[in-house]
Every structure is written in C-alpha cells, then in structure tokens.
N, C-alpha and C positions, 0 to 999 in steps of 0.2 A: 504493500500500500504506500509505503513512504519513498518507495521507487516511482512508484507510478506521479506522486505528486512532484517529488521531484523533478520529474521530465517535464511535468506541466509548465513548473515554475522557470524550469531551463529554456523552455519554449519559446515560454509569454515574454522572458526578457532579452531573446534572441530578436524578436518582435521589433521588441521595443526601441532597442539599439539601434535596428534596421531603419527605423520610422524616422527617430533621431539624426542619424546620420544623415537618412535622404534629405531633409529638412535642412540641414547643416549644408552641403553640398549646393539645394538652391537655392539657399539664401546665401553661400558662397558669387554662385552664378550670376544672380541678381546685381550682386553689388560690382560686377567687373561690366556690366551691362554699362556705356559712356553715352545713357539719355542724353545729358543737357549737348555734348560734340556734335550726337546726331541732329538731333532740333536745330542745333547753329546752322550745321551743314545745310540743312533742307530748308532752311530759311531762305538761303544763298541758290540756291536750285529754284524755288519759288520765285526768287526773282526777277532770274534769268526767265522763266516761262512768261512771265507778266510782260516784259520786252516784249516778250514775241508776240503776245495777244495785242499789244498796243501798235507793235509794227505791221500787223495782219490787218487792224482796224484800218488803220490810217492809207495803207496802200491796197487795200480791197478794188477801188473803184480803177485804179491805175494797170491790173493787171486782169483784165478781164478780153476774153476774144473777142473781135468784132463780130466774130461768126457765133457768138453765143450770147447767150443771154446777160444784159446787162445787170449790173449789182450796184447798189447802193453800199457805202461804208457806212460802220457801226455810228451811231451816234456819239460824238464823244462832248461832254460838258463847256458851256459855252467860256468857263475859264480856261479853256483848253484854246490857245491860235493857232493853226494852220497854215502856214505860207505855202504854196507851190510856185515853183517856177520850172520851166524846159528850155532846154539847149538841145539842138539835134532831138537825138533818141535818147537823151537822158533827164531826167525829171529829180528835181529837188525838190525836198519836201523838209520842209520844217514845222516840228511839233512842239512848240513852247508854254509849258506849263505853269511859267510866270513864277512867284516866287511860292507861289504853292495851290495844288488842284486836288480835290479828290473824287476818285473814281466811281465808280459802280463796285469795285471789287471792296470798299472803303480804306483805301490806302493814299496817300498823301503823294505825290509828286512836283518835282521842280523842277527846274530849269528846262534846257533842250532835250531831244531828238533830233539827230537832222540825217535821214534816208536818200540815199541816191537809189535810181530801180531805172534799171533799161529794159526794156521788155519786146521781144518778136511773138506777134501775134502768130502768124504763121506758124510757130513750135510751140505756140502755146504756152510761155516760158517765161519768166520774169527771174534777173538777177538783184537783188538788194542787196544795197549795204547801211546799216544801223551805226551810228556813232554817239555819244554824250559829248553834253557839254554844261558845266554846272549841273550835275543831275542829280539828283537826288532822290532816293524812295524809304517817307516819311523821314528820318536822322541819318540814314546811311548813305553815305558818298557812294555813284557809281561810275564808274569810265570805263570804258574799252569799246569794244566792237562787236558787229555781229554779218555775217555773209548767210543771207538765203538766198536759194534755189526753189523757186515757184511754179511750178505747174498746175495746169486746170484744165478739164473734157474740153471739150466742141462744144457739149451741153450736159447741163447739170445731174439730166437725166442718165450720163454715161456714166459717169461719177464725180467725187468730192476733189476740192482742190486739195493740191499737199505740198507740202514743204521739206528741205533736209536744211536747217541750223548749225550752223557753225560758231560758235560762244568761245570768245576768250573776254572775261569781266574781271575787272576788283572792285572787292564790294569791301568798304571800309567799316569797321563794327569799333564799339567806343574801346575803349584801355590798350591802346597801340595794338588792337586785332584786325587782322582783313584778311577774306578770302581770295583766291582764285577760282573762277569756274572755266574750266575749260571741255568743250566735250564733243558731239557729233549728235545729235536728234533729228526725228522724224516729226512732223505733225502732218494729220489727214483731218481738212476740218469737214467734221462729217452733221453738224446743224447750223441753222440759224445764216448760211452764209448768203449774202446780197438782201436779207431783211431790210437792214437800214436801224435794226434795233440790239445796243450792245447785251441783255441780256437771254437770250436764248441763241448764240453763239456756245457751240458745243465744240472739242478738237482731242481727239489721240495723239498721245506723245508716245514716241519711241525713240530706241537707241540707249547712246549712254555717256555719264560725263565724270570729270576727276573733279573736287575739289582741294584745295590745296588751303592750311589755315597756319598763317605766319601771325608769332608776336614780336612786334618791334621789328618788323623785316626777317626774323629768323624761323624757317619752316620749322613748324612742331607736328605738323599731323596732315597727311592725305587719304583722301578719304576716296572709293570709288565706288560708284552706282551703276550697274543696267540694268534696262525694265524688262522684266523677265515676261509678264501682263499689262498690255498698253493702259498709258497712264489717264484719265478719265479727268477732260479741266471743263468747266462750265463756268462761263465768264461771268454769271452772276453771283457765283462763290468766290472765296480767297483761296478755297484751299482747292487740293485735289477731292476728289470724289472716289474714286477706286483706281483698284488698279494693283498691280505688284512688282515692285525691284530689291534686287539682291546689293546689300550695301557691303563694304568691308575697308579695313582701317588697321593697318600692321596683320596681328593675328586675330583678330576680329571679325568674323563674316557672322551675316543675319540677312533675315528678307525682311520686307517691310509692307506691310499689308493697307492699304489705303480705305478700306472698306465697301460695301455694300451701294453708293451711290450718293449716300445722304452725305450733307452741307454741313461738315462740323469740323473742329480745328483736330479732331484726333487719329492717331492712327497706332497699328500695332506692330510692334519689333518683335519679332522671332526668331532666337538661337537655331544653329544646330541642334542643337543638345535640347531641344523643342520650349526653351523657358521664354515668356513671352511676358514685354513690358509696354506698358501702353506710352505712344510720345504724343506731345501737344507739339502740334504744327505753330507757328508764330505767321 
C-alpha cells in the first residue's frame, strides 16, 4: 500500500515539475520576445506604404490609357496644394502639405512631395519618381526616395493597376534614433481605383524590405521582413488589415499575423517555438 502511494506521490510531482518548468521556459521565451524593436520597425514600414498610397493618389489621373477608361484621383484635403507642370513627356507634380495637413488615414503631414512620372500610353506604363523635401509625418523627419513602375489593363475590366516600389527612406525617431527602409514591393490596387473618393481605395502589398535602426549614426539592429500572405491596406485605416510576413532580426525569426480584416492598431507575433505576443501597431 505504501508502495502504491508512493508512486502516486512520485507521479503527481513528476507532474508538477513538468508544469513548472514548461511555465518557466515560456515565460523565458516571452521575455526575449523584442515587442517595442518590432513596433519601431513596423512603424517605419507603415510609413513607407503611406508614401505610396499618397503617391498613387496624386498621380492616379496622370497614368491612365487613352484607350481606357478615365479615372479621377483620390480626393485629397483642400490643405493639401497640388502644382502640376509638363515639359515634353515628363510631368511634375508637386504635393505641398504646408506646415501641417491631416489625412483621412489621421496622420499629420508637412512639407513637400515632388513626383516626376513619364508615362507611354501605348505600354501602358508609367515610371515615377517620389522625392521629400521638409517632410514630415506627424514629429518624424522623412527624406529619401522612391522609383515606381506602373502598369494598368486597356480596361478595368481586364484587371487592377499595379505597381513594383522601390524604397530607400530615413525616417528620423526622437533620442539620436532613425531608420533605414530599404526594400522591393509589389502593390495590385484591387478597389476603389478612379472613384474620385480616398476612402474605399483598397491595395495588396507584396515583396519584401530591410530595415536598418542606427543610434547616433551607429547601426545596432537590422531587421528583415517578406510577406509571406499579401498585405491587406484600406486607405480608410492607419493600419494594415490582414495579411502575413515572416520578420527576423540576428537570431530572431517570427511571422507576424495582421489579422482577420478588421480596422485596429493590433497584430500578433508568432515564435517558432509557436509562443505568440500581441504588438500594437503605432
């Protein structure tokens, strides 16, 4: 009899230890989990996509075939000025947000945008290029560049226009921190295009980009993203809506899950090791 309890007791705290230990292990995991890096990071990737919805806006009307149906560009807020001008076959476009505008997406913007786009109807084709000047989104310094590659059907009904981005940004963050984004993406804008109305513009991101985060000029961490499931933006949101890409950072890899469709700042980080911590998008 005092055998038999024995093995019980030997059992139960065989159990126990096990329970313990697993416990210990993920709350080990947990804490090597670099939330707030990721959040930075994706802040910096959010803002490069905003570019590009504002560069899509504004040059909507400019790249459409003769042989297709015409489009209106997105509405954009009347604190927002517009200059166009042409030379030849190349058109300037200046997008001045004064010393501060905000969007539909509720984010603050300043100074320039200024787009050059040469376009052959014929191939259907549009080349862009995006520059800053005093820019600003909401406190963060922005400069650098951006090169698209635009295509669009004969007619809508053939298919959605699309894009391939090319990003190289620094984005300055307060206490001697700034990113680098550099990377290669896809967008297919598959709603809302030639409305005339900036919210129900919908668009698939694909591909993939490096972040880089220096303090005081000195690199401390790169970070790199592909979308493993196209990334879901609705220009009435700030954030992403769904979607899935595999992040990773020295020996750190994780996917990153965007969720279900719905409009909200959150998303989930998921280990290898399958432990999953929820991040708040900024």
């Amino acid at each position: 009899m005092k055998t038999k309890v024995l093995c019980a007791f030997l059992s139960m705290s065989v159990a126990l230890f096990t329970g313990c230990s697993n416990d210990s292990e993920n709350e080990a995991e947990q804490a090597l989990i670099p939330v707030e890096e990721v959040e930075l990071d994706l802040q910096s990737e959010f803002i490069s996509d905003q570019l590009d919805d504002i560069a899509e806006a504004v040059s909507a009307d400019e790249v459409v075939s003769a042989k297709a149906e015409s489009a209106e560009k997105p509405a954009l807020p009347e604190c927002v000025v517009v200059t166009t001008t042409a030379e030849g076959g190349l058109i300037t476009r200046v997008v001045d947000f004064g010393a501060g505008c905000t969007l539909a997406n509720g984010l603050e913007y300043s100074g320039k945008l200024i787009m050059l786009i040469a376009r052959d109807h014929e191939l259907r084709k549009a080349e862009i290029v995006v520059e800053t000047e005093d820019f600003f989104v909401n406190d963060l310094a922005v400069t650098g560049r951006k090169e698209i590659t635009r295509t669009w059907p004969e007619s809508l009904t053939l298919g959605n226009p699309e894009s391939v981005v090319s990003t190289e940004l620094r984005i300055e963050h307060p206490a001697g921190v700034h990113a680098e984004v550099t990377g290669t993406t896809t967008r297919e804008w598959i709603e809302g295009y030639g409305s005339g109305t900036w919210g129900d513009n919908v668009v698939l991101i694909g591909g993939d980009r490096t972040v880089k985060t220096y303090l005081n000029e000195v690199l401390v961490k790169t970070y790199q993203a592909t979308i493993t499931e196209k990334l879901r933006r609705e220009w009435a949101c700030r954030f992403i809506v769904s979607g899935v890409m595999d992040i990773s950072k020295n020996v750190f890899s994780a996917s990153l899950d965007f969720g279900d469709g719905n409009c909200d700042n959150k998303a989930m980080l998921i280990t290898e090791a399958g432990v999953s911590r929820e991040i708040v998008l900024r």
